[in-house]
Phi, psi and omega in degrees: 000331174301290196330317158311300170318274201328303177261321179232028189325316167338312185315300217300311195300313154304302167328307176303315184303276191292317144340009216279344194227168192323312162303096160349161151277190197294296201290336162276339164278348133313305171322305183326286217280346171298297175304334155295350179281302228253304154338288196296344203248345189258325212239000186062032196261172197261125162289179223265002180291327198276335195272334184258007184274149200289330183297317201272327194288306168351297187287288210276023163255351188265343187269350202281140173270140153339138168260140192259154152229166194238118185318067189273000000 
């Protein structure tokens, strides 16, 4: 909370407001990931189930280039 006070005091009053219990409310944390949905989906990026699933490990070893080493 300092850094906020500090840098982004504008913030702070808001920052409580949603913030009052460990969590957001529901509906603004919907609004987020709807909008991370929308991010992920414009820009192709994998949610984070998929990125940590053995297919997806599969895909990035197959897409990685080769490491050369060098004959000295």
């Amino acid at each position: 909370m300092n850094f906020l006070e500090r840098e982004f005091p504008a913030m702070v009053p808001r920052y409580e407001r949603l913030y009052t219990r460990k969590y957001p409310p529901t509906a603004y944390r919907k609004e987020v990931q709807g909008m991370v949905r929308a991010l992920q989906q414009r820009y192709g990026l994998m949610r984070r189930q998929e990125v940590d699933s053995p297919a997806a490990a599969e895909l990035d070893e197959m897409q990685s280039p080769e490491q050369v080493g060098f004959a000295w």
